[in-house]
N, C-alpha and C positions, 0 to 999 in steps of 0.2 A: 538483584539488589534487594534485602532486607530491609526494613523500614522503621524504625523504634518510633512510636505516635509518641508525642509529649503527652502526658497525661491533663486532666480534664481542668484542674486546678490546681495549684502550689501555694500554701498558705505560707512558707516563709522556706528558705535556705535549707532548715534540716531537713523537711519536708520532701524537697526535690532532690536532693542528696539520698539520701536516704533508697527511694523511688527509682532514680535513674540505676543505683551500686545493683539492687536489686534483679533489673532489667540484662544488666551488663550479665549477668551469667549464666543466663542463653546465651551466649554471645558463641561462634563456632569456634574450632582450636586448630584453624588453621589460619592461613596467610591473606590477607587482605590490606586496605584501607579504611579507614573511619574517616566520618565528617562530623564533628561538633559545631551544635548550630545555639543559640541562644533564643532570645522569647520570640524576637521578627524573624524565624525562619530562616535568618541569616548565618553561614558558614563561616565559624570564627577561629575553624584552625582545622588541618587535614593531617590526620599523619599517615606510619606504616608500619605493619607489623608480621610476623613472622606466625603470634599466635593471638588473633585478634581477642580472644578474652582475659587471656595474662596482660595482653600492653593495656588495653583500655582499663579493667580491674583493677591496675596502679592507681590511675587517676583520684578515685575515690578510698585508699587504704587513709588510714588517718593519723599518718606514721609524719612525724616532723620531718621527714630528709625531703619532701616536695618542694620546687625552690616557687621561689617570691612568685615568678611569673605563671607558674602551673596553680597554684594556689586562687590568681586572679581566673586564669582560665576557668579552674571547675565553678567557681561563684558563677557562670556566665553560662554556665551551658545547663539548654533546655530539653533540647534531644538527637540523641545519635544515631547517625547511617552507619551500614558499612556496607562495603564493598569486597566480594572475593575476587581473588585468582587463584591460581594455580601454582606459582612460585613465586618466593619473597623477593627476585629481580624483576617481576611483572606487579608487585607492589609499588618498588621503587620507580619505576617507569609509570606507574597512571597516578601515585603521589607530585610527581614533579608536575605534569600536564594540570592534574586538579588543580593546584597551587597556581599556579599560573594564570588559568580560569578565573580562580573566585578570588587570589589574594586575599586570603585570610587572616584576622589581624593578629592571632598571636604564630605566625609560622614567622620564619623568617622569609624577609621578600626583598629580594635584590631590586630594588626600589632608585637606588640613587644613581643609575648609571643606564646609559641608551644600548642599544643592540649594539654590538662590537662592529667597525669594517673591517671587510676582507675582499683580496682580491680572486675577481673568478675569471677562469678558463673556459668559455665552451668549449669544451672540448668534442662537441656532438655536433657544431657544426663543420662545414667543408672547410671554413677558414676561420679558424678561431678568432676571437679579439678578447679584451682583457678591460673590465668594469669593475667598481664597486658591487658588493653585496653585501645585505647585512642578516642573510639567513644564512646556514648551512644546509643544502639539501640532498636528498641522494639523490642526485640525476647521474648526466656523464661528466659532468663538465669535472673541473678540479679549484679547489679551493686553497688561499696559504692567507696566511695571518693567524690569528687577529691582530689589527696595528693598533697605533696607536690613538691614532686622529684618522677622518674623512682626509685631511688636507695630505697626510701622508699617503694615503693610499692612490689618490690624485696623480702627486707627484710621484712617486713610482711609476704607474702606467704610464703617465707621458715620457717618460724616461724611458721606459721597456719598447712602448711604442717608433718611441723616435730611432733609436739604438737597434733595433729588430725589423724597423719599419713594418708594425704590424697594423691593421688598419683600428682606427678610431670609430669609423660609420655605423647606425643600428645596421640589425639585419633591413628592414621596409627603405631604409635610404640606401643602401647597398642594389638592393633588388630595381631600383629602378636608376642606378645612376647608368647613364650610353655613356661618360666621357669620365677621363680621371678627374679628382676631385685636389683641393687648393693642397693640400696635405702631401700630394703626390708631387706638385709643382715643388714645394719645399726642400722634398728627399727623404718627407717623414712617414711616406705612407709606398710599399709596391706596388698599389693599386689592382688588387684580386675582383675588384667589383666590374674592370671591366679585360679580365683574362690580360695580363702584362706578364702577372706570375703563375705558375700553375701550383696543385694544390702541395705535391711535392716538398718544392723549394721552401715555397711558405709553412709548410709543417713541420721543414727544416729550422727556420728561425722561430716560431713558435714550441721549437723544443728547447732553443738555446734561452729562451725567457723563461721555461718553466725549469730547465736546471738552474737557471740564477736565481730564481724566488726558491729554488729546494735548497740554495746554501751551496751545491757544487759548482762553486767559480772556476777550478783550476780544469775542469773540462769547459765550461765555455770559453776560457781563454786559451786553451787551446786548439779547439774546435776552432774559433775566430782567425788563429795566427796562422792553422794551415792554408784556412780558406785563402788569406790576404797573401798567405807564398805561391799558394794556387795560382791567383789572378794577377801577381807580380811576375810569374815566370810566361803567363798569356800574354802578357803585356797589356794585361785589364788594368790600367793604373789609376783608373778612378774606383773601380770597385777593391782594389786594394786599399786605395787612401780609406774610405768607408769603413772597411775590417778594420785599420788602424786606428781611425777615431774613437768606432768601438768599443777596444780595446783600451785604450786610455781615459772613454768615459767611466768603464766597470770599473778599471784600476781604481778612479780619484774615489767611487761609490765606495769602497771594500776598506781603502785607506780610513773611514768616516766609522764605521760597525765594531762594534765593540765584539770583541771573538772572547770567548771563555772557554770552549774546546776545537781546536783547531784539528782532533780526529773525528768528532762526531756526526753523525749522521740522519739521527733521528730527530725527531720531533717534540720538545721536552717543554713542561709547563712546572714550575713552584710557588706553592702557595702555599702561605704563612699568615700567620692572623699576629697583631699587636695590640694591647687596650689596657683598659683599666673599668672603676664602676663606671665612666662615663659612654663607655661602648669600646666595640672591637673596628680596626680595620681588618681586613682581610686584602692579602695582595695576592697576585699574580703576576709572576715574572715568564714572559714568552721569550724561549729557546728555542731558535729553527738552523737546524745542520750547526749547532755550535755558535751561531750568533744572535747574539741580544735581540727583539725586534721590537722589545717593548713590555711597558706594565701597566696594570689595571688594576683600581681599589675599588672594594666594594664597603663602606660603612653599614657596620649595623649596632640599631642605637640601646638594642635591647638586649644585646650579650656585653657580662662583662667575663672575659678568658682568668683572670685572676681568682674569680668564686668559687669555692668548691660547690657549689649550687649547680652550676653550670659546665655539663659534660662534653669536652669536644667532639667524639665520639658519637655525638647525638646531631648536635649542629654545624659542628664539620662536614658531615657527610650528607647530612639538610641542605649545607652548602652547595657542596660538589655538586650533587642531583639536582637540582636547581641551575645550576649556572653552565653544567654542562648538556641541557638539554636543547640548549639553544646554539652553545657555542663549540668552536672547531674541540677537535677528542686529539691530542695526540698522543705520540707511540709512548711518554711517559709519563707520569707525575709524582712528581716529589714534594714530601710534606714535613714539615719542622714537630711533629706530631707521628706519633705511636700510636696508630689506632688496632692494634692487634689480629693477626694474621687470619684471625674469622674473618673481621670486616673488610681485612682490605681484600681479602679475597673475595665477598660479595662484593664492594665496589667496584672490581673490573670485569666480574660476571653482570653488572649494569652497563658496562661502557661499551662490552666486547658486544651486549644486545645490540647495542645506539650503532656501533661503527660494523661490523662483521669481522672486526679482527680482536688480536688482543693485545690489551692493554696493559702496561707494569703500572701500578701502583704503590708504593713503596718510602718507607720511612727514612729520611736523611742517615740516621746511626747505621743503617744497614748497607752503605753505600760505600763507594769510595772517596779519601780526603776529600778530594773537589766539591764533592756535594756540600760539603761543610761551605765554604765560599760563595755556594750557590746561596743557600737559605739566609747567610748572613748580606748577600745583595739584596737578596727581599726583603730583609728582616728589617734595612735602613730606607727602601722605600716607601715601606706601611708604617714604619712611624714618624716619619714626614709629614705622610698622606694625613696618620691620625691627628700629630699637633697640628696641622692644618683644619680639619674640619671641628674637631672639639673646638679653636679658636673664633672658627667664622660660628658655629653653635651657640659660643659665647654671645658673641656680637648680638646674635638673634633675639636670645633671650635677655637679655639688655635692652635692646628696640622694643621685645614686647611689655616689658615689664613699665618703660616708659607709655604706652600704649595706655594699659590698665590704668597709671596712673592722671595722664592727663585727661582720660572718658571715664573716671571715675567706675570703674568697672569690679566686680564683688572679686574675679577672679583671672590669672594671667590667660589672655585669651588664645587656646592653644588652637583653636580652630574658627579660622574665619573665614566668611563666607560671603562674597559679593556678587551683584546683581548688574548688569546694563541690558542695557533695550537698543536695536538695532533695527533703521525702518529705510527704505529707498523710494521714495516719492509714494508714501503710503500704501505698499506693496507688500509681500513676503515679510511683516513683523514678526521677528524673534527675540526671543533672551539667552542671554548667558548665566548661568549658574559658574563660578572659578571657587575655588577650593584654598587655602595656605595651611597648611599643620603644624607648626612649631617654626613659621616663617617663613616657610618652601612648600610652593607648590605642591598639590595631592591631586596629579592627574587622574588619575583614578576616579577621580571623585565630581570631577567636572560631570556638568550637564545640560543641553542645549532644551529649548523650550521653543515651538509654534504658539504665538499667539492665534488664540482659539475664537477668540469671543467680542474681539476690537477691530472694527472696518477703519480704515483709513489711519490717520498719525494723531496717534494719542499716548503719551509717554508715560501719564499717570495713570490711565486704563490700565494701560501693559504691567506695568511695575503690578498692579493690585492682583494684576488673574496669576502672575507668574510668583507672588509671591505667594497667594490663595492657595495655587496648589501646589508649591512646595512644602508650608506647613501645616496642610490638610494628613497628611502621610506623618501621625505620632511616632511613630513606631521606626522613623531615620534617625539618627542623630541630629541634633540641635548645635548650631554655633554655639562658641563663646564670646562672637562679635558677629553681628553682623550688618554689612556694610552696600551703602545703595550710592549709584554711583548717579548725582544729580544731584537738585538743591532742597529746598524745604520741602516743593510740591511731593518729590517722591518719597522724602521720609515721610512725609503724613501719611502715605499710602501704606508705607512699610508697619506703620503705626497703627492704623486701621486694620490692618491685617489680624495683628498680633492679639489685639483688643477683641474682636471680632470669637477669633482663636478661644481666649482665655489663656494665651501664652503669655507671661507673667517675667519668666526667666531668660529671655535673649536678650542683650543690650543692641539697639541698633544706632545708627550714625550714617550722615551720609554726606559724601565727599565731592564738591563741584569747584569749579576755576573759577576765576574772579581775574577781571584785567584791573589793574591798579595801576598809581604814576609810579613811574621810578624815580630813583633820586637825584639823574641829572636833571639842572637848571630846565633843560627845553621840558615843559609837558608833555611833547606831540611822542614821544619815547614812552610805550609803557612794556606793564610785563605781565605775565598772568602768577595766581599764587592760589595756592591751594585750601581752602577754608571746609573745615570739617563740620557739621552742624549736628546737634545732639539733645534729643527732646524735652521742652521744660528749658530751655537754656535761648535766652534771644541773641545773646552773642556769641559770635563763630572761636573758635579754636584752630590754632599754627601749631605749626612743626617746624623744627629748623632742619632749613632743604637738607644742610648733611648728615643729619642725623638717620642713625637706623631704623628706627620709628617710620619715619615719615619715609625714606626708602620702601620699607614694607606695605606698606599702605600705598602707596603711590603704584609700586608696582602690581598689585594685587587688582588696582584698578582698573592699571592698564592690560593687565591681563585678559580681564572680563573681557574688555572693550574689543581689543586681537582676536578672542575666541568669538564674540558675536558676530565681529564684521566677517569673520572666515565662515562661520556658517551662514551668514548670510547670503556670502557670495556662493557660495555653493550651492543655494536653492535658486537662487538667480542664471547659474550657468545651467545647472538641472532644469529650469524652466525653456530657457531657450533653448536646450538643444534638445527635447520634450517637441516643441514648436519646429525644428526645425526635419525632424523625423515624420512630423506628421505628415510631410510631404512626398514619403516613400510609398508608392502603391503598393497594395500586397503585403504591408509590416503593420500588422492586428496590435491591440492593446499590451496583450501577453508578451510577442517578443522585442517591441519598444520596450518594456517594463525592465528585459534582462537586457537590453542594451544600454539602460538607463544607469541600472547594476553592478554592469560589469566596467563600464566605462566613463570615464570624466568630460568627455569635450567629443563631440565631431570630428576634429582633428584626430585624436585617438584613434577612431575607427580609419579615418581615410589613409593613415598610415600602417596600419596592416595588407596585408592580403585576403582574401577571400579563405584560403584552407585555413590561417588564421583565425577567423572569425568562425567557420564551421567547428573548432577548437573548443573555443573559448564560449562559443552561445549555445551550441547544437543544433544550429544553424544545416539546411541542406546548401549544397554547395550553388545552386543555381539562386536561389534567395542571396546569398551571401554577397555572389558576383551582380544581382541588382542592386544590392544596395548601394554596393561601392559605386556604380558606374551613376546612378542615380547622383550620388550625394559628390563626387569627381565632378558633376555636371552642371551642379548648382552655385 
């Protein structure tokens, strides 16, 4: 990696402009990555290019077709990385991982939306079973989805489980059960953990679950009806009645699935983008073997698709690489968009790297009718999804704007920022730093805090060193609100701080419960109410409970509060189970430190195995089988 130094001084804009245009042309004329960073060293957009001195050389031409948001970009950047490879699909690949990393604020960052589930196969072990996952990985095992919800992936396997009788037990409770388990008693389990079935049989019904997650039903019900004529002509009439149930469990399932190709086979994905200036949705509609299994929106606030500003071609495919770096690849994907037969043919030389096979890529127009029906089911989910969040968007900015107005605030506070202090009988004191950007949470941006410097419970100590040394660091961004969650005591502290500082420009405010009477007759009935307090001001400020305002603040608090007490507890379980290691002879500082690391709870460790544990710590195996039998003992 090459290194571009920021230069020593910048007297103003043209200055650095200027400076950086001039830099750029060294630049090599081949295929890499760039990182634009701004004045704090920080990485405020990654891209990729084919010829890193033509793509970046764009940035600074001073030609009017650069759109609104490239324009904010170069004001902001201070100086440039870049990264080679070797080909522009090994651009595309360490671009997506970069992004990912640093979340850069002008890339686009699939932000609104959690890891997808899927359901996984081991397939690597002797007897398969079938869980939740929310990565895709190359092992053996086999993967199908993405669903739509945890809750559906749930219900599937208990279904598949019950119907298959495949077992539910980890591997460490498998490994030690001597006797079948309740599940067996049921008729929901064959019980392989203690030899009932061999691995045969069972690899026999764990084929008939992975043909019905690949969409071919009409072979497991097939497969099922011989079985059940098999053990009817034995005069196995319970293991027939079994196949029969089966059988009319899958049927009522298939009756419920919305089928759009009733010959298809593969694995098909469409995604369509919908918007306007207020942002794009982007959907995803998931096709497996010809049926529906579900769709996913992803909001993004800073595309509008209607611009001529704004090339899909650019962030379409910013898209794709993004979202499919995480997520399952399948055999096609179809797009309501033309991206021309160069890119889309780089794009499944990206995908064919990610998966080892290949992949179709391929524009709606080029397809068959049907396709047309396809893009138009996505086309009515994304603008659903979009008049749904531009509305709730609405709502937000409406709460903040009441916000500004009743904390007298210069400006609508897009970023706010709160504080609580978490103590357990004057122990392990921490803070929480919690984050909101335009109303919603910015995980990202959270950050926990060790109080450093305060023995024993002191709540305005805390507040002062955790506030000290978060606006000791100029060079972070600065709220537009910032919020302490306690009563006067801590705003003075927050105030102190600021004063101390010579920070001038944050408004802070800070938010505590109050029990008051309510308004039946009995007094002995009260209720708690929320009172905001704001410096220079001796009387408190209300929100009314249902309002958006007070929604966002309230939650914003309780956020804090969830994140302190979580980390809280977690140095607390960290400490005892720290304590309770140190009762293992022969376990040094070092590999307590990676057991510390690798594991959450005692219990963790006691339910592995020992080859387990040589695994996962580098453990030799004769250490491994002390520690167990050690910590089994205690």
């Amino acid at each position: 990696m090459e290194v571009m130094s920021p230069p020593k001084s910048l007297n103003n804009n043209d200055h650095k402009f200027t400076e950086l245009k001039e830099k750029v042309k060294d630049f090599p004329i081949q295929s890499g990555v760039y990182l634009m960073k701004n004045r704090s060293e920080k990485i405020i957009y990654v891209g990729k290019a084919k010829n890193l001195r033509n793509r970046v050389r764009s940035y600074f031409t001073e030609s009017k077709d650069l759109s609104t948001k490239t324009k904010y970009l170069v004001q902001n950047i201070f100086s440039i990385e870049f990264i080679l490879t070797h080909t522009e699909v090994e651009a595309f690949l360490l671009e997506a991982s970069l992004i990912k990393k640093h979340r850069p604020r002008y890339n686009i960052r699939l932000r609104d939306d959690k890891s997808y589930p899927y359901i996984k196969m081991s397939m690597g072990d002797t007897f398969p079973r079938l869980y939740l996952s929310r990565k895709v990985k190359q092992d053996e095992s086999i993967y199908f989805g993405p669903y739509t919800s945890g809750a559906a992936v749930f219900g599937t396997i208990r279904f598949l489980n019950r119907v298959f009788k495949i077992r539910d037990c980890t591997d460490a409770v498998m490994k030690l059960r001597t006797r079948p388990c309740l599940s067996y008693q049921i008729g929901r389990c064959s019980a392989p953990c203690v030899s009932l079935i061999d691995s045969s049989r069972y690899r026999n019904e764990i084929e008939n679950a992975r043909l019905f997650l690949k969409g071919q039903n009409e072979k497991v019900l097939t497969k099922l009806t011989q079985q059940m004529l098999f053990a009817a002509d034995q005069e196995q009439f319970e293991v027939a009645a079994k196949h029969r149930d089966a059988i009319k469990d899958i049927q009522a399932v298939l009756e419920r699935q919305a089928v759009v190709s009733a010959n298809a086979s593969n694995d098909q994905d469409v995604i369509v983008y919908y918007g306007d200036e207020r942002g794009c949705a982007v959907g995803t509609l998931h096709i497996r073997a010809g049926r529906v299994i579900g769709h996913r929106h992803h909001f993004l606030p800073q595309i509008d698709p209607t611009s001529l500003e704004e090339d899909p071609r650019e962030w379409l495919v910013d898209y794709m690489n993004q979202y499919y770096a995480d997520n399952f690849i399948p055999d096609e994907v179809l797009l309501n968009t033309d991206l021309g037969l160069e890119i889309f043919k780089l794009v499944e030389s990206v995908l064919k790297e990610r998966t080892g096979r290949s992949i179709l890529v391929r524009y709606a127009g080029q397809g068959q009718s049907s396709d047309l029906d396809l893009i138009l089911m996505a086309l009515k989910n994304a603008e659903v999804h979009f008049q749904k969040h531009v509305s709730k968007s609405e709502e937000k900015r409406n709460g903040l704007l009441e916000i500004q107005e009743k904390f007298s605030l210069p400006k609508i506070p897009q970023r706010i920022e709160c504080y609580d202090i978490s103590t357990f009988q004057g122990k392990e004191n921490v803070a929480s730093q919690v984050v909101f950007i335009d109303g919603v949470s910015s995980r990202e941006d959270y950050r926990r805090y060790k109080i450093k410097t305060v023995i024993g419970t002191d709540d305005f100590a805390s507040m002062y060193e955790v506030l000290k040394r978060r606006f000791s660091n100029k060079d972070l961004i600065f709220p537009d609100l910032l919020l302490i969650d306690g009563g006067k005591g801590q705003l003075s502290q927050a105030i102190r701080v600021l004063n101390e500082l010579e920070i001038h420009n944050v408004p802070v405010v800070s938010l505590a419960k109050a029990r008051t009477d309510s308004d039946f007759e009995s007094k002995e009935v009260q209720r708690t109410e929320e009172r905001f307090f704001i410096p220079g001001q001796q009387n408190y400020i209300k929100f009314r409970s249902q309002s958006e305002a007070f929604r966002i603040l309230v939650s914003i608090r309780d956020e804090a509060h969830r994140f302190a007490i979580s980390y809280h507890r977690k140095l607390r379980e960290s400490t005892a189970m720290a304590s309770e290691l140190d009762s293992i002879l022969g376990l040094g500082d070092k590999r307590k430190k990676v057991l510390l690391t690798e594991f959450t709870s005692v219990d963790q460790i006691r339910s592995l195995t020992a080859e387990e544990i040589c695994q996962r710590c580098g453990f030799d195996l004769s250490l491994a089988e002390r520690l167990l039998l050690q910590l089994n003992s205690n």
